[in-house]
KEKE-3310 file (N, C-alpha, C; in steps of 0.2 Angstrom, whole numbers, plus 5000, padded with zeros to 4 digits):
npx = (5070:5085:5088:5098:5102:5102:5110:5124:5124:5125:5140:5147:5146:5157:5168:5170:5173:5185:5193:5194:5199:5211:5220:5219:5226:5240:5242:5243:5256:5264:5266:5267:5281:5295:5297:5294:5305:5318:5327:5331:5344:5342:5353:5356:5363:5369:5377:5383:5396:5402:5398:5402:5416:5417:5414:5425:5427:5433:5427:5423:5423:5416:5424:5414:5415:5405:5401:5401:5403:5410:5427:5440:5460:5473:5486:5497:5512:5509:5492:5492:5481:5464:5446:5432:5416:5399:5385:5371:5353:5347:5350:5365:5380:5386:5387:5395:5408:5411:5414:5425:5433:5442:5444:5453:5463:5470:5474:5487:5475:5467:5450:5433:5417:5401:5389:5371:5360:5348:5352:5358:5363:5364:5358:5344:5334:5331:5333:5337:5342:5346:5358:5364:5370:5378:5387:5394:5399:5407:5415:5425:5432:5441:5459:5467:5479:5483:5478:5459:5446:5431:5417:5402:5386:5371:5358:5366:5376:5370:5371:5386:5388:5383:5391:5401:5401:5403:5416:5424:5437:5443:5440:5447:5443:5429:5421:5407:5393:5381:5373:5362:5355:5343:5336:5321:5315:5320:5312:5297:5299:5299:5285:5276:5261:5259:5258:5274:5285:5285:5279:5290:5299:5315:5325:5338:5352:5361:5369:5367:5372:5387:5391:5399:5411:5427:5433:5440:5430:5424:5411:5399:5390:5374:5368:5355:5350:5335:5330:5336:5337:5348:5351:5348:5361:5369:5365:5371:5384:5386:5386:5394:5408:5420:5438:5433:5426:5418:5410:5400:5391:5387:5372:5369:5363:5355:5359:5370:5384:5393:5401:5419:5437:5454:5461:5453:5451:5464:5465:5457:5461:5470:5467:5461:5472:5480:5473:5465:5464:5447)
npy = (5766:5774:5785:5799:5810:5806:5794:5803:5811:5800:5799:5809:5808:5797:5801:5811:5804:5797:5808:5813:5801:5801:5814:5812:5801:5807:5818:5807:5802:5815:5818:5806:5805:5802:5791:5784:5786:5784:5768:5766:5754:5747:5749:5741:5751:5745:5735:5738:5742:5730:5723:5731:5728:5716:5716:5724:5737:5752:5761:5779:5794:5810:5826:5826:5813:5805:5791:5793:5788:5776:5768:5763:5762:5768:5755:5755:5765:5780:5788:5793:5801:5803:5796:5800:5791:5791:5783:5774:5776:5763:5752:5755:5763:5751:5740:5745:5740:5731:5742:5752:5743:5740:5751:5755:5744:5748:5760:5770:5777:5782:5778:5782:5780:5788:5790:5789:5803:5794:5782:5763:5764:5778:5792:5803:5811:5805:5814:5828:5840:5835:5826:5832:5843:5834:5829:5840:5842:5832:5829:5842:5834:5827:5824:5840:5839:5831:5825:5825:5813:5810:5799:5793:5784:5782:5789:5795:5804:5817:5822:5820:5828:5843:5844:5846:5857:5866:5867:5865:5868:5860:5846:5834:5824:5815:5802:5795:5783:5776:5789:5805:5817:5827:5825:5827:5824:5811:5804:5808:5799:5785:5787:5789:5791:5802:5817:5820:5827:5837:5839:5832:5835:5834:5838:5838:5841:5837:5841:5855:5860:5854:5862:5874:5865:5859:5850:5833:5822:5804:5796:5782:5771:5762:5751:5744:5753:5752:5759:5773:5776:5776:5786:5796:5798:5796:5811:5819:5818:5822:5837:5840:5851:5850:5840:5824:5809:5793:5779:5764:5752:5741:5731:5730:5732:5742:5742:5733:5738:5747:5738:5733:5730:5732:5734:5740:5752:5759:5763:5773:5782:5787:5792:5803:5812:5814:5822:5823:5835:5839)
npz = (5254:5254:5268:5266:5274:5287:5285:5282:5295:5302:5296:5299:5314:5316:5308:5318:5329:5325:5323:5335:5344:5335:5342:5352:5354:5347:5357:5369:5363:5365:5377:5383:5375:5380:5383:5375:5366:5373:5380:5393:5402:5418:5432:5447:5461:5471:5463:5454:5451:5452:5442:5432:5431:5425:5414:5409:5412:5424:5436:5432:5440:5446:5453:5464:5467:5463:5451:5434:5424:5414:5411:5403:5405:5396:5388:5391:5399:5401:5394:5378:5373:5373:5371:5373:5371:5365:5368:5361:5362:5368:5381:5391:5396:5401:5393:5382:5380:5368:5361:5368:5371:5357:5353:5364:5361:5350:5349:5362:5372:5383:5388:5388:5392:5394:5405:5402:5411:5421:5415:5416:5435:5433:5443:5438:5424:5407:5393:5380:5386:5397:5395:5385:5396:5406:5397:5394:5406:5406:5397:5400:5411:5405:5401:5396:5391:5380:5363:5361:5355:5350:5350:5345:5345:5335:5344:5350:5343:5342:5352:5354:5341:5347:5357:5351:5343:5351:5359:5345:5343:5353:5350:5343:5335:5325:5328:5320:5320:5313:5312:5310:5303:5308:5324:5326:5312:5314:5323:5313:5305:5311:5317:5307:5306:5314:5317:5320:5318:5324:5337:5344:5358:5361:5351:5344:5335:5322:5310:5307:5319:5316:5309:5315:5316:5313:5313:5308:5305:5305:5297:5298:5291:5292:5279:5277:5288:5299:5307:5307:5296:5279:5270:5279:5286:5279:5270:5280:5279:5267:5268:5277:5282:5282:5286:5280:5280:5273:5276:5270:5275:5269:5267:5280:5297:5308:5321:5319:5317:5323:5332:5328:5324:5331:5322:5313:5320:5320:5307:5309:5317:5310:5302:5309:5315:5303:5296:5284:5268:5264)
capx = (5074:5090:5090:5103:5103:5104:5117:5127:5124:5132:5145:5150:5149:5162:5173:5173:5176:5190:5198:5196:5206:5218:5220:5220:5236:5243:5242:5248:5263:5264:5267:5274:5287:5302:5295:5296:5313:5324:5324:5337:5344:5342:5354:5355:5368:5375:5379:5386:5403:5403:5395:5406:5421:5415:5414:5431:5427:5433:5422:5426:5422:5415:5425:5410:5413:5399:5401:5397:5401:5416:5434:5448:5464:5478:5488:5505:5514:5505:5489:5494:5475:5456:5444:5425:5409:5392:5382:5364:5347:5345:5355:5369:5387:5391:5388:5398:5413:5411:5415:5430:5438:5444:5449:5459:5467:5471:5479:5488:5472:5461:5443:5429:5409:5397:5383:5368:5359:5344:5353:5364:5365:5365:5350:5342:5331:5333:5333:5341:5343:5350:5362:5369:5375:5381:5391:5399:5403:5412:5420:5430:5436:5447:5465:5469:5486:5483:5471:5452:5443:5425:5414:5394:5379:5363:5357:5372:5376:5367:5375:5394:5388:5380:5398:5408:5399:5404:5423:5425:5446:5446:5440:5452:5442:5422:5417:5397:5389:5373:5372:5355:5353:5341:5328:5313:5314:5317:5304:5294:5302:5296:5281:5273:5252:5258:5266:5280:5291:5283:5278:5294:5303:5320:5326:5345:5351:5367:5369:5366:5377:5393:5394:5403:5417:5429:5438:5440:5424:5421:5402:5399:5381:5371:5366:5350:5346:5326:5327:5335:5339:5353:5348:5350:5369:5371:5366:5374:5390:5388:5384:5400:5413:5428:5437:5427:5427:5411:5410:5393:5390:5380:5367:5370:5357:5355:5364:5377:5390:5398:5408:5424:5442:5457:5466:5451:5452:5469:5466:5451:5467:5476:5464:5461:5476:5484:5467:5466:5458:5441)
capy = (5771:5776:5792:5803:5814:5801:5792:5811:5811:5793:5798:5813:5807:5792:5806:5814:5798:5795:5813:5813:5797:5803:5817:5808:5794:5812:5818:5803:5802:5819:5817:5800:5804:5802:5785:5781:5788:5781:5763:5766:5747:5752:5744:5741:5755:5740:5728:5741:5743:5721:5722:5736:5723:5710:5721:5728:5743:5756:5767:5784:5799:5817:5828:5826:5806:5802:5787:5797:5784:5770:5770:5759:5765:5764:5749:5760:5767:5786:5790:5798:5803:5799:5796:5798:5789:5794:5776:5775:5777:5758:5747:5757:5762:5745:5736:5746:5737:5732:5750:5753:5738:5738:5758:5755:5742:5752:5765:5772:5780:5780:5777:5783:5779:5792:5784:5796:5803:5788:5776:5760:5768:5786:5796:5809:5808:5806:5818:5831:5845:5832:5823:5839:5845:5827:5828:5846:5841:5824:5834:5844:5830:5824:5829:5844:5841:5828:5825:5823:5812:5809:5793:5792:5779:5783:5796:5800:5811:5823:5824:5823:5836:5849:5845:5849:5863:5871:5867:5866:5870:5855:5840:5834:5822:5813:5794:5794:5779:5777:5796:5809:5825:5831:5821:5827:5819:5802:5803:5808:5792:5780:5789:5792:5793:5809:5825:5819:5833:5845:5835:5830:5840:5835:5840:5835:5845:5838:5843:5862:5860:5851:5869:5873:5863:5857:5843:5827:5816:5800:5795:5777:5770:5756:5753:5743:5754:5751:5764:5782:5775:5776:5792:5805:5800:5801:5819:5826:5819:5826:5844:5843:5856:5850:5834:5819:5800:5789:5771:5764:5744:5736:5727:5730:5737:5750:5739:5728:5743:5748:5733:5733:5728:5735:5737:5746:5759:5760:5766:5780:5787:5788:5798:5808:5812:5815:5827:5826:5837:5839)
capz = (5251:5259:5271:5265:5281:5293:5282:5284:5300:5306:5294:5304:5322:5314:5307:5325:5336:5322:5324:5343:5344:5333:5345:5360:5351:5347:5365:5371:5360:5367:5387:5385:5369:5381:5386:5366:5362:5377:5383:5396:5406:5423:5436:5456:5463:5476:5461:5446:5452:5451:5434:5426:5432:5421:5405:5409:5416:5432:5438:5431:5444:5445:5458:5468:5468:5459:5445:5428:5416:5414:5409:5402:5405:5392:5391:5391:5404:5399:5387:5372:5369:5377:5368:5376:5370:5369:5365:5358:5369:5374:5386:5397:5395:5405:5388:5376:5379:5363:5357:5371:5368:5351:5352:5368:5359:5343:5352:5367:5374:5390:5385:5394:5391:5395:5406:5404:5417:5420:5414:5424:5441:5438:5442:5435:5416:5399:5387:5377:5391:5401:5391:5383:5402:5409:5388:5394:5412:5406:5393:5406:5414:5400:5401:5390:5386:5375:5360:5365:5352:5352:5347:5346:5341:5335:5348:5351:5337:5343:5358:5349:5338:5351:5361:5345:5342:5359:5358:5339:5343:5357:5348:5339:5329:5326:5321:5321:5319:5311:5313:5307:5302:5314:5327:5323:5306:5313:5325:5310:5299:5315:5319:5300:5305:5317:5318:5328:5318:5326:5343:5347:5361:5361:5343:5341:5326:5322:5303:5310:5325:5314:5306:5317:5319:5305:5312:5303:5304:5302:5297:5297:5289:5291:5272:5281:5294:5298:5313:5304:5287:5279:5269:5283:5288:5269:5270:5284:5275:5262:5271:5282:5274:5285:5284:5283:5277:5274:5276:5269:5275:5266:5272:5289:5299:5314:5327:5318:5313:5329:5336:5324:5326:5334:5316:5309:5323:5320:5302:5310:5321:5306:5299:5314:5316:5297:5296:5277:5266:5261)
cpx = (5079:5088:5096:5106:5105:5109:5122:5128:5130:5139:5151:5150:5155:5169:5175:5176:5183:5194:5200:5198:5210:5221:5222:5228:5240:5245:5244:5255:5266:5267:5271:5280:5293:5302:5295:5300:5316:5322:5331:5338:5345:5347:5357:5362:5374:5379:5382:5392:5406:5403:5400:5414:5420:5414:5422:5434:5429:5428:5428:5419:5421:5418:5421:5410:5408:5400:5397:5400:5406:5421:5439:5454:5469:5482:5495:5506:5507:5501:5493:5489:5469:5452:5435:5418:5402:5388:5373:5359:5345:5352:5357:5374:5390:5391:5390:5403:5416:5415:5422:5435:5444:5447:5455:5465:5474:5477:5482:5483:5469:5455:5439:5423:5404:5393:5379:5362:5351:5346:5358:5360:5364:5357:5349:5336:5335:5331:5338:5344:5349:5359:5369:5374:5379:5388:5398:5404:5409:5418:5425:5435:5443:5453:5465:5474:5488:5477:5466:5447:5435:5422:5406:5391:5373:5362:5363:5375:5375:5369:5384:5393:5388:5389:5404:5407:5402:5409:5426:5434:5450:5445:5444:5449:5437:5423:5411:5394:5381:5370:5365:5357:5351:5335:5324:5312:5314:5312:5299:5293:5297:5290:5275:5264:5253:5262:5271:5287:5291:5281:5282:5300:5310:5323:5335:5345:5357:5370:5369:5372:5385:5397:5399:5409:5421:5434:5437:5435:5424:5416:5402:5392:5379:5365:5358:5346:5338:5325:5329:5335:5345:5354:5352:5358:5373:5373:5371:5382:5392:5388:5389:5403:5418:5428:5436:5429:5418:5413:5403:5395:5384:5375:5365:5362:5358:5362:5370:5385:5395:5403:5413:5431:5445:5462:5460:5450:5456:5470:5462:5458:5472:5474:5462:5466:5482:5481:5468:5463:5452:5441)
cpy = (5774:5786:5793:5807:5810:5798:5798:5812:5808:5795:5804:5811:5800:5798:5810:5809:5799:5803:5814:5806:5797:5807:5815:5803:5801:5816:5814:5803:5809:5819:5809:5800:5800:5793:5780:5782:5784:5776:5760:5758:5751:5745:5745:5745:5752:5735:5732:5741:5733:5721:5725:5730:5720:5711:5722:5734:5746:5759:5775:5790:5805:5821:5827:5818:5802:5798:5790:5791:5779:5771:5761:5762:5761:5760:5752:5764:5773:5787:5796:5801:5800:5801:5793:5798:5790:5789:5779:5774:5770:5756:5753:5759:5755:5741:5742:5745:5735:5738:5752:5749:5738:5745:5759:5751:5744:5757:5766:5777:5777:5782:5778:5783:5783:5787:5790:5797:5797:5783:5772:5762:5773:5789:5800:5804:5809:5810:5824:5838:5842:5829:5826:5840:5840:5826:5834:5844:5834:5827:5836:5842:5827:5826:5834:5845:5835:5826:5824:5821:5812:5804:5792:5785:5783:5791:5801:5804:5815:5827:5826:5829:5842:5850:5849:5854:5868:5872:5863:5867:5864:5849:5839:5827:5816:5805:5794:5787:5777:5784:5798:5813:5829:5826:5821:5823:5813:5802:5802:5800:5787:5782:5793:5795:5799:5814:5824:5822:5837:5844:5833:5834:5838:5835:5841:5839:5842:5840:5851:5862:5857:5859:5871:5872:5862:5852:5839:5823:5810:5797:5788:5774:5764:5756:5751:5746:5755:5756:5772:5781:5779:5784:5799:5805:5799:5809:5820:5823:5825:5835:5843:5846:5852:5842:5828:5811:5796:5783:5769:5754:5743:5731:5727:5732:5740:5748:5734:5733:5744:5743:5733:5732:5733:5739:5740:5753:5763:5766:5772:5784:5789:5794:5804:5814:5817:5824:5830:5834:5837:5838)
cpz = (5256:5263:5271:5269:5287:5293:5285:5290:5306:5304:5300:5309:5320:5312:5313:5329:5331:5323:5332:5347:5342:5338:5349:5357:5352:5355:5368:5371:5362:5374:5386:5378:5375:5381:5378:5363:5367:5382:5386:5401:5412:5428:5444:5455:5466:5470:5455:5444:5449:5442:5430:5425:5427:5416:5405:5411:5423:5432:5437:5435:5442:5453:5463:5469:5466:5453:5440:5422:5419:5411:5408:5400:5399:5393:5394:5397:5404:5392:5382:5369:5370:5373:5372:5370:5371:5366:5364:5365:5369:5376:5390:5394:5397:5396:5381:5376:5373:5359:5363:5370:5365:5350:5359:5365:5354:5346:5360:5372:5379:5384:5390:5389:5395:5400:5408:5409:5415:5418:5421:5429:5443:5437:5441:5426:5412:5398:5386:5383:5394:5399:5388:5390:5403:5401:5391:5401:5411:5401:5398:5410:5412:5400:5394:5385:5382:5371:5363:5358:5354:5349:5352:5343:5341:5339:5352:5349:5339:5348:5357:5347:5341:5354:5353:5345:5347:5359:5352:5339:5347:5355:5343:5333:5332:5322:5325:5318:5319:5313:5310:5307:5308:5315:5325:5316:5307:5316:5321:5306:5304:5317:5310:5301:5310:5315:5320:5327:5321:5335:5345:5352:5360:5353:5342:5336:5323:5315:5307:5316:5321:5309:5308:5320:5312:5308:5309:5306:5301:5302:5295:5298:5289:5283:5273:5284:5292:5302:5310:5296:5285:5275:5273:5283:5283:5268:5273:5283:5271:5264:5275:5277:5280:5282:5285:5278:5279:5272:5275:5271:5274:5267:5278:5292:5305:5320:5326:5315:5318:5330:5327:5327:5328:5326:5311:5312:5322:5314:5302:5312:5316:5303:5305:5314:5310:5295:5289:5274:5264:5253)
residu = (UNK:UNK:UNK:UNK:UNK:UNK:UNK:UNK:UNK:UNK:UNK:UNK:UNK:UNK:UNK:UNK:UNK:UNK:UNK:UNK:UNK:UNK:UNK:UNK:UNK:UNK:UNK:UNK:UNK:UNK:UNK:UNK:UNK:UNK:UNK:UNK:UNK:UNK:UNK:UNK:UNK:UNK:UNK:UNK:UNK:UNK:UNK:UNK:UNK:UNK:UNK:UNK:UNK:UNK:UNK:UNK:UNK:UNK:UNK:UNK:UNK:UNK:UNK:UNK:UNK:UNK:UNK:UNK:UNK:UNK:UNK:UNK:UNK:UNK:UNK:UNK:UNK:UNK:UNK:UNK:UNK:UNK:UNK:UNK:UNK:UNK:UNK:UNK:UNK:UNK:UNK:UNK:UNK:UNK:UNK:UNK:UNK:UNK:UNK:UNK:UNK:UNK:UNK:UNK:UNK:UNK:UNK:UNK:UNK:UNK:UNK:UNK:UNK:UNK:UNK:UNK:UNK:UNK:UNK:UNK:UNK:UNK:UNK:UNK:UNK:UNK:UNK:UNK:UNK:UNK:UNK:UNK:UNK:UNK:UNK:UNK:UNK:UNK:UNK:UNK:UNK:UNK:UNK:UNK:UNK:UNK:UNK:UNK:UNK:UNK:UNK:UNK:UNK:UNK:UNK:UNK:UNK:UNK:UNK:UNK:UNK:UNK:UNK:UNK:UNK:UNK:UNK:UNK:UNK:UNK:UNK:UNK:UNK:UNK:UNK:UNK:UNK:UNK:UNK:UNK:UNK:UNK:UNK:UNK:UNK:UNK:UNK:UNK:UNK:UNK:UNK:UNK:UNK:UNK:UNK:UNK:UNK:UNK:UNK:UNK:UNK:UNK:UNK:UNK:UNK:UNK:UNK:UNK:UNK:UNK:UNK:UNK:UNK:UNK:UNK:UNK:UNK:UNK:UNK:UNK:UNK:UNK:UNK:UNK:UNK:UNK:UNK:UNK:UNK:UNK:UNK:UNK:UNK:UNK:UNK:UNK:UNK:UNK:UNK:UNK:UNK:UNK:UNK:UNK:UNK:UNK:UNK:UNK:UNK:UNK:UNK:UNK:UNK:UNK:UNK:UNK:UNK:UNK:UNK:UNK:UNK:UNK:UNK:UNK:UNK:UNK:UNK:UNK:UNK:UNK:UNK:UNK:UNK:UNK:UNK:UNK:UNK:UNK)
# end
């Protein structure tokens, strides 16, 4: 005859071990989150300047002499308009050439690639705190007396956004690639047996921070994506009030959308530029 108690018993210390390794993964995912959001390429200080050569790239400077990201200068005598980059949390700035390329081409602008702090060469860490600052101080560096576009991937959004938010009057105009709403919900998307809405400290908001801006937007979706889905940067379309333009590819997925031609940038600056209606 079965023991009912004893039964009861095992069942509870099994429902304990299973809670207090739930806990424990949860705690984990806690103290190492940064270490599973950003999977920065790390590269020797003596060989970056070689390296950035062979993408295309100068080394672009902070008053202080310090290599803060990378730069291609316009082809033309004088820029007509620079347009800074904030790429997705893997690789580096040195491989988005891809994404400089084909807007130096398009237009008479200098081009300049963020490179954030812990990534490449530069030191310091990832995260939101960081990235925001090293976003304001490169900002600044921009000439003021001509346009200042902006151009994000992925976690970069969040970073364009927060910048837009702050000089709302100096951006003269947003393309988001594979953009979100706000982080915590992806965390939560890629992370579904935890809390990781609630667990995740750096919290991006970019839908809340685009409030305040109203320049012209452009949001471009990977119809595929498996890492935010395509979903959010639906929404935070549709929740821009200023003027805005969406581009859905189909099939694509999270990393096939960025690289584009010199004559499809051409037609973003038209839009930049023209600053429809909504």
């Amino acid at each position: 005859m079965m023991d009912w108690k004893k039964s009861g018993r095992s069942f509870l210390r099994v429902l304990q071990l299973l809670v207090i390794a739930y806990l424990l993964i949860a705690l984990a995912a806690l103290i190492f989150q940064r270490r599973l959001i950003y999977f920065p390429t790390k590269i020797p200080a003596a060989a970056v300047v070689a390296v950035a050569a062979g993408h295309g790239f100068a080394p672009w400077k902070n008053p202080a002499g310090e290599i803060i990201g990378w730069k291609m200068t316009a082809r033309g005598a004088a820029a007509t308009a620079s347009v800074l980059i904030f790429h997705g949390n893997a690789g580096c700035a040195l491989g988005r050439d891809y994404l400089a390329q084909p807007i130096r081409d398009a237009a008479d602008a200098d081009v300049f690639v963020l490179e954030y702090p812990g990534y490449g060469a530069r030191e310091g860490a990832p995260g939101q705190a960081s990235f925001n600052a090293a976003a304001e101080a490169a900002f600044r560096l921009l000439p003021a007396a001509a346009p200042r576009y902006v151009v994000s991937e992925s976690i970069g959004t969040g970073v364009a956004s927060a910048l837009a938010k702050n000089h709302p009057g100096e951006i003269a105009g947003l393309a988001l690639f594979a953009p979100y709403q706000n982080f915590p919900a992806v965390a939560q998307r890629q992370m579904p047996f935890l809390p990781a809405y609630f667990l995740v400290r750096d919290r991006f908001n970019p839908a809340a921070d685009l409030k305040a801006y109203r320049g012209p937007v452009k949001i471009i979706v990977a119809g595929a994506d498996e890492i935010i889905g395509a979903a959010s940067g639906r929404r935070l379309f549709e929740g821009y009030a200023g003027p805005k333009e969406l581009q859905v590819i189909g099939g694509a997925h999270h990393n096939d959308i960025a690289p584009q031609t010199p004559a499809w940038w051409r037609e973003v600056f038209a839009f930049w530029r023209h600053r429809p209606s909504p």
